[in-house]
Every structure is written in C-alpha cells, then in structure tokens.
Backbone as XML, in Angstrom:
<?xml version="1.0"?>
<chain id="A" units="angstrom">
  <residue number="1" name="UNK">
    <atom name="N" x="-5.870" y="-11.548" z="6.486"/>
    <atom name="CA" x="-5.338" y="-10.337" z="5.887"/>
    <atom name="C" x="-5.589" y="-10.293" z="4.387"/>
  </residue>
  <residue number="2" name="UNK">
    <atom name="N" x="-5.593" y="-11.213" z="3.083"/>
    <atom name="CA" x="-5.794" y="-11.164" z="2.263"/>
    <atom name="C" x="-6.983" y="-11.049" z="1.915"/>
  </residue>
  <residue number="3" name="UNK">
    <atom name="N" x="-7.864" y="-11.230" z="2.568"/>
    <atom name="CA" x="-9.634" y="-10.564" z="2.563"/>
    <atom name="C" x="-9.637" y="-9.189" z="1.845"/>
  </residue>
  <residue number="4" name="UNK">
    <atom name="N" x="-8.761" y="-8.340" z="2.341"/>
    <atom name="CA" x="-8.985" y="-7.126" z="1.606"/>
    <atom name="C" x="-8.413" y="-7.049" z="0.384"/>
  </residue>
  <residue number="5" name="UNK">
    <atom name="N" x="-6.957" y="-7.939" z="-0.090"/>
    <atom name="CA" x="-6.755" y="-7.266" z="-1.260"/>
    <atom name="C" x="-7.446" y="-6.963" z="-2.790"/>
  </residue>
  <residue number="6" name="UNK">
    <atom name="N" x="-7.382" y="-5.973" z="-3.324"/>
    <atom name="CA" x="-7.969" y="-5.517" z="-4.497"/>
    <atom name="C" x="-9.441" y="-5.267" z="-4.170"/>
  </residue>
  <residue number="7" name="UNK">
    <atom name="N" x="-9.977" y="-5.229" z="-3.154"/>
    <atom name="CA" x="-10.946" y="-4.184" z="-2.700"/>
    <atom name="C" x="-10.602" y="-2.833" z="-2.592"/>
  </residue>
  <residue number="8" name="UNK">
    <atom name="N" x="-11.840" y="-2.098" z="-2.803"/>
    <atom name="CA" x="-12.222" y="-1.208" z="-2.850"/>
    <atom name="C" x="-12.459" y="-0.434" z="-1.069"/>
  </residue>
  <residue number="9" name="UNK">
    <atom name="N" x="-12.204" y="0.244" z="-0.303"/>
    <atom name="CA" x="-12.103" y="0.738" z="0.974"/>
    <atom name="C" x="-13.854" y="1.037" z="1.177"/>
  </residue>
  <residue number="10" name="UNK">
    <atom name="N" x="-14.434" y="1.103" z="2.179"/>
    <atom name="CA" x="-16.007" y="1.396" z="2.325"/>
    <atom name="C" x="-15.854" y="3.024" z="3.527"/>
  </residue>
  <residue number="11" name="UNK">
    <atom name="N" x="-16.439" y="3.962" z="2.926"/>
    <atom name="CA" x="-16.546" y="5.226" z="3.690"/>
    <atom name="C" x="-16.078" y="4.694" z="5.470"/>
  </residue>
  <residue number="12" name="UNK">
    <atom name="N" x="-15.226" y="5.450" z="6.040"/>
    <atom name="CA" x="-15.007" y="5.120" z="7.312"/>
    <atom name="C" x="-13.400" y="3.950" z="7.677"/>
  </residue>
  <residue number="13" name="UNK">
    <atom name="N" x="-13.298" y="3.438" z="6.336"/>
    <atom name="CA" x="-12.693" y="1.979" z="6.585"/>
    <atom name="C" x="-11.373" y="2.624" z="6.709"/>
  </residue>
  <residue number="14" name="UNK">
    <atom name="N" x="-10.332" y="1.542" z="7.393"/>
    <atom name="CA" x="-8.586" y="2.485" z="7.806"/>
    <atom name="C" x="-8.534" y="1.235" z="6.650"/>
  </residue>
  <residue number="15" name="UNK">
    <atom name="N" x="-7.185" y="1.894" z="6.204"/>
    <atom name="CA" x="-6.436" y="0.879" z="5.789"/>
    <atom name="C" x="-5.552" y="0.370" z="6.903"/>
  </residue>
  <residue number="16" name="UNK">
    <atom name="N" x="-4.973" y="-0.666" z="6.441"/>
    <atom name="CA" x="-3.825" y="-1.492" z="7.943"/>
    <atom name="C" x="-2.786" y="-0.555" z="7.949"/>
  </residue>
  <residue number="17" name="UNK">
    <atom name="N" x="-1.910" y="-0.133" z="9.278"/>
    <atom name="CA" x="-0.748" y="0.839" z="8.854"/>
    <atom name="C" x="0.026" y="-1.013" z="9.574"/>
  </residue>
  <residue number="18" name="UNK">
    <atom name="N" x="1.559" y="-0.972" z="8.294"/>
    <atom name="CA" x="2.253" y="-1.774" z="8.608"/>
    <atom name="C" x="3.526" y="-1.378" z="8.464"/>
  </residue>
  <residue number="19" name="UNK">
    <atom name="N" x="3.939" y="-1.870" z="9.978"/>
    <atom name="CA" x="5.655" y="-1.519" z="10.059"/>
    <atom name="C" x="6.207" y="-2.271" z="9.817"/>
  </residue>
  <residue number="20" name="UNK">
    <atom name="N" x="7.536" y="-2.164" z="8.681"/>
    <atom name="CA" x="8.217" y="-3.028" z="8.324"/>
    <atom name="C" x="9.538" y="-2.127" z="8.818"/>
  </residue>
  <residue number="21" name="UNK">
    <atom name="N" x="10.001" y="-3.389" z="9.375"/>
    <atom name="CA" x="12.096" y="-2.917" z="9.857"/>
    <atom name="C" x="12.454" y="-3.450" z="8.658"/>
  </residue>
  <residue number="22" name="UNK">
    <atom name="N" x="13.727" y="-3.107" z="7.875"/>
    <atom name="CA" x="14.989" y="-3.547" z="7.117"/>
    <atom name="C" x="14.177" y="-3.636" z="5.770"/>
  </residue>
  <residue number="23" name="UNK">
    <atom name="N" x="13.291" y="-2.911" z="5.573"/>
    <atom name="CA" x="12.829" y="-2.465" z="4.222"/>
    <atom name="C" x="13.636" y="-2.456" z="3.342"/>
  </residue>
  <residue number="24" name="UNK">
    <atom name="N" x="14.782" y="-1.785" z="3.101"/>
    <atom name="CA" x="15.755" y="-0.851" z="2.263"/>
    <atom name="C" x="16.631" y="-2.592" z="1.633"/>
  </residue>
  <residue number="25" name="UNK">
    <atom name="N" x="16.723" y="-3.546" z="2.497"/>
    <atom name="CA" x="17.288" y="-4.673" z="2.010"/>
    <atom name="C" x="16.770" y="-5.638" z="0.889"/>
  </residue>
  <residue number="26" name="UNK">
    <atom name="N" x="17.382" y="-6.650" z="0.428"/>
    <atom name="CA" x="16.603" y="-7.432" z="-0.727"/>
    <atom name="C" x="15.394" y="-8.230" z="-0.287"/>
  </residue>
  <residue number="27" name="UNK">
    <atom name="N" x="15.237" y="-8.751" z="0.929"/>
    <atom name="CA" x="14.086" y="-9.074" z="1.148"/>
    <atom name="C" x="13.139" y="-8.550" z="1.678"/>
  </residue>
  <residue number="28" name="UNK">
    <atom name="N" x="13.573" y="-7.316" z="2.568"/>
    <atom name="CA" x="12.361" y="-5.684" z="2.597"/>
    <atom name="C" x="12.292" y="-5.978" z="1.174"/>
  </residue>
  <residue number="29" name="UNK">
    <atom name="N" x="12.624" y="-5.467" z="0.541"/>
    <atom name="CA" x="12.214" y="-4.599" z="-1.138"/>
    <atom name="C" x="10.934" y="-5.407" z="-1.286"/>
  </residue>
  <residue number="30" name="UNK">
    <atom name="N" x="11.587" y="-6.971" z="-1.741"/>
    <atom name="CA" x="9.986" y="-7.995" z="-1.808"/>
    <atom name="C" x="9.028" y="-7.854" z="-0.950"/>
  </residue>
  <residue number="31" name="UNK">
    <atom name="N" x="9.200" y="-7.575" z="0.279"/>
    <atom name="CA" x="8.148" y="-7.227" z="1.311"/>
    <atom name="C" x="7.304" y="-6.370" z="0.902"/>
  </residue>
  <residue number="32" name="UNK">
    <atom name="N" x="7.823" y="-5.385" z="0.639"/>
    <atom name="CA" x="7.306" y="-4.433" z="0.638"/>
    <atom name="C" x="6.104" y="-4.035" z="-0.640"/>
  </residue>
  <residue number="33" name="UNK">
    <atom name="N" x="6.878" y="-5.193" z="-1.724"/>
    <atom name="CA" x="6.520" y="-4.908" z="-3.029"/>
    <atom name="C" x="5.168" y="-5.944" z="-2.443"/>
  </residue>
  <residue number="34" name="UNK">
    <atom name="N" x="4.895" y="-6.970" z="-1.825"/>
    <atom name="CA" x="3.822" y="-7.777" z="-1.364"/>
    <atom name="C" x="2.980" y="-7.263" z="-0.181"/>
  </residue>
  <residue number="35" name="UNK">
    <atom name="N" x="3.579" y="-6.361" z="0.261"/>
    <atom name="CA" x="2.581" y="-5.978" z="1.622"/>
    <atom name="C" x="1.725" y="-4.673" z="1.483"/>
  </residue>
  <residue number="36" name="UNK">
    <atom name="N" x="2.848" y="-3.925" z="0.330"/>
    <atom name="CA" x="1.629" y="-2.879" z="-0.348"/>
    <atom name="C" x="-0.123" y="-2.720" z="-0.733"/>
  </residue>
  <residue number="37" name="UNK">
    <atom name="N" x="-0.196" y="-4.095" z="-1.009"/>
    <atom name="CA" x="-1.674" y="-4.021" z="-1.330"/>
    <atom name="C" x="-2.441" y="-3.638" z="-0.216"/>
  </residue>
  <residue number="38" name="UNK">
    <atom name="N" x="-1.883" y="-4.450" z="1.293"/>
    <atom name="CA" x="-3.039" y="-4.684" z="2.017"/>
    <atom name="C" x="-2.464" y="-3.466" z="3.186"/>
  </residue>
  <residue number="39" name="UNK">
    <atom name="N" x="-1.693" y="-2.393" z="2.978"/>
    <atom name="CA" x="-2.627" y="-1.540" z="3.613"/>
    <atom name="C" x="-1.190" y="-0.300" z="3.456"/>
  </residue>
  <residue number="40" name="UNK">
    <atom name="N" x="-1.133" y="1.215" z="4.313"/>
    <atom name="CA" x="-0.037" y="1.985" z="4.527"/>
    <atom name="C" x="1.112" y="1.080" z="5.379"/>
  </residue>
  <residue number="41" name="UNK">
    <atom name="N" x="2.418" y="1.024" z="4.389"/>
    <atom name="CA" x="3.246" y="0.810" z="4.747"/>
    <atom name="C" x="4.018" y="1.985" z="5.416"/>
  </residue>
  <residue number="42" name="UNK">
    <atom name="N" x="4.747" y="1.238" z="6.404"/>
    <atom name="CA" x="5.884" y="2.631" z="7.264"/>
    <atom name="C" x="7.214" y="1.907" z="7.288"/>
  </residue>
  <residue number="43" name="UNK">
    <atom name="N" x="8.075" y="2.527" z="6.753"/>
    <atom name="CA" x="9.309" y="1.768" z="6.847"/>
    <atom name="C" x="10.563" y="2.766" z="6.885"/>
  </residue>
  <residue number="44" name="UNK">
    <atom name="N" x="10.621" y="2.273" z="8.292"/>
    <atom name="CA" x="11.627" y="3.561" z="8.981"/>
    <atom name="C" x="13.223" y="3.082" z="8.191"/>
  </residue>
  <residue number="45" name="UNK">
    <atom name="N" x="13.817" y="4.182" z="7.929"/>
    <atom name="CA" x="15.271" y="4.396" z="7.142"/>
    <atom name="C" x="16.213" y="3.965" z="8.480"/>
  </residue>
  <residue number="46" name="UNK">
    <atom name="N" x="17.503" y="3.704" z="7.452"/>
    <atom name="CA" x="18.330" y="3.007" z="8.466"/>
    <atom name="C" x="19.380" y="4.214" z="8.747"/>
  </residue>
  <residue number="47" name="UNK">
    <atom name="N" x="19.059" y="5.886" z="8.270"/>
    <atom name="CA" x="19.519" y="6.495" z="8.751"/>
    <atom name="C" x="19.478" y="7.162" z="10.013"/>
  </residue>
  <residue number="48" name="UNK">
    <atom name="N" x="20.887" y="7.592" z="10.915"/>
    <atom name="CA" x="20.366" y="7.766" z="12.355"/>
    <atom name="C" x="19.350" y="9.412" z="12.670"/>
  </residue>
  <residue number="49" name="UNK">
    <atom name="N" x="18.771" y="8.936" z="13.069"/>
    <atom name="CA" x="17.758" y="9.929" z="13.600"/>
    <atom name="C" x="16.156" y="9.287" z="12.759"/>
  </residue>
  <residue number="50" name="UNK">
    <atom name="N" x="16.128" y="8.221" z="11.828"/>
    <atom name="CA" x="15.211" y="8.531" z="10.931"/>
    <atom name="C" x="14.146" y="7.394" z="12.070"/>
  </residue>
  <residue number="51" name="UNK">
    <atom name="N" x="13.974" y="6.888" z="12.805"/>
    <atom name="CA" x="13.329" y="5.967" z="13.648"/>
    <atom name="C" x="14.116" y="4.654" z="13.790"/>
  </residue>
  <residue number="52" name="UNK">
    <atom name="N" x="14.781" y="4.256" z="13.054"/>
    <atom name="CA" x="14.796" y="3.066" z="12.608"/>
    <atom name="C" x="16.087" y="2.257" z="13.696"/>
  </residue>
  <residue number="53" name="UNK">
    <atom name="N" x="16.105" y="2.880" z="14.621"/>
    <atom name="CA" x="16.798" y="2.350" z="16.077"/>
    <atom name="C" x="15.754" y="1.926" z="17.054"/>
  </residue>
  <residue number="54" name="UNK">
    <atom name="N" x="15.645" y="0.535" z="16.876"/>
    <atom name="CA" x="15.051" y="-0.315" z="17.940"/>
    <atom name="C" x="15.325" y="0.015" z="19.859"/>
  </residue>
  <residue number="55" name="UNK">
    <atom name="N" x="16.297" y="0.804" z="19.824"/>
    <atom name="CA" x="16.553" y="1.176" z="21.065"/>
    <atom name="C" x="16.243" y="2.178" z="21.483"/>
  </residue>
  <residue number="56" name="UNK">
    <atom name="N" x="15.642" y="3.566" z="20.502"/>
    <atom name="CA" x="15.004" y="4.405" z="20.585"/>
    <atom name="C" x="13.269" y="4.645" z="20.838"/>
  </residue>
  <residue number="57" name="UNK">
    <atom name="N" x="13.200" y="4.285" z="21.910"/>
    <atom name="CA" x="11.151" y="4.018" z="21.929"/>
    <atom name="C" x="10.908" y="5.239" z="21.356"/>
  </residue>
  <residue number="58" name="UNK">
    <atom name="N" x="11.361" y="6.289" z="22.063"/>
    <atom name="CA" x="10.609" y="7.514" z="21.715"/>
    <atom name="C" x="10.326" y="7.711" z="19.942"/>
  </residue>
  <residue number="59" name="UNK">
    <atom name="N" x="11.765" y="7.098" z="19.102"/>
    <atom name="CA" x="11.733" y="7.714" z="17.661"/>
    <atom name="C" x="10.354" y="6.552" z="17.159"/>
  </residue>
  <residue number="60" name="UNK">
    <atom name="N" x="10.789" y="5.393" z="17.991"/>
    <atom name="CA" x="9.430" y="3.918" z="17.428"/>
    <atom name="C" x="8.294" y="4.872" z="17.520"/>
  </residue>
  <residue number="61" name="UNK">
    <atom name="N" x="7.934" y="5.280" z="19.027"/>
    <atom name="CA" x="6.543" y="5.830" z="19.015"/>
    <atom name="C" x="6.553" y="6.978" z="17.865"/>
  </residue>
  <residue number="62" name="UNK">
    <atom name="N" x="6.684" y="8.101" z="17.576"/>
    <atom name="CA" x="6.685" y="8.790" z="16.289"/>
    <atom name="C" x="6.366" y="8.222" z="15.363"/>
  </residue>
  <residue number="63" name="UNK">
    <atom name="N" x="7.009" y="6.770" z="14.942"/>
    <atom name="CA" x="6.959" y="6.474" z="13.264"/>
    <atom name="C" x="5.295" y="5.891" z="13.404"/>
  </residue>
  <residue number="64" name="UNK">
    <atom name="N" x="4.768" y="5.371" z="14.771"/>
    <atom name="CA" x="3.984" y="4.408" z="14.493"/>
    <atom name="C" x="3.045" y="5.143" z="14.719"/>
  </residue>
</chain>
C-alpha cells in the first residue's frame, strides 16, 4: 500500500476507496490523518441513519 504514496495518479488509475468505522474517535482522527494519502477515505458518521450501523447491510452497501 505505501507504493503509492506521494505519487502522482496515471490517466485511468482509481485511487483506493477506504472504509474506516469509528473515524470521529481519537484514534479514527489519527487514522484518518495517515490513511489520507493512500487513497478516498469513507467514514460513515455515528449518526443514526448516516450508515454507520453495522447491522444495517443495506445503509453498508450505499456508503461503499
């Protein structure tokens, strides 16, 4: 995974989409602040309806 960071993307290339749970906490925050480089982060809110219920497939499939 660190192969890509601080590259430059090549016509065609995805960036990584990465789901992070419990973002909003002190060690999300660092996560997040480290996982940024290497690609779109998604980090579902811990408000209800916002995905972020593990028991909800349907809201998981949406975010992802």
């Amino acid at each position: 995974m660190r192969a890509n960071c601080g590259r430059q993307l090549s016509v065609g290339e995805r960036l990584m989409r990465i789901l992070l749970f419990g973002g909003e906490g002190q060690v999300g925050w660092e996560l997040r602040r480290a996982l940024s480089v290497l690609g779109q982060l998604v980090v579902p809110a811990r408000k209800l309806g916002a995905g972020g219920d593990l028991s909800d497939l349907e809201g998981l499939r949406q975010i992802i």
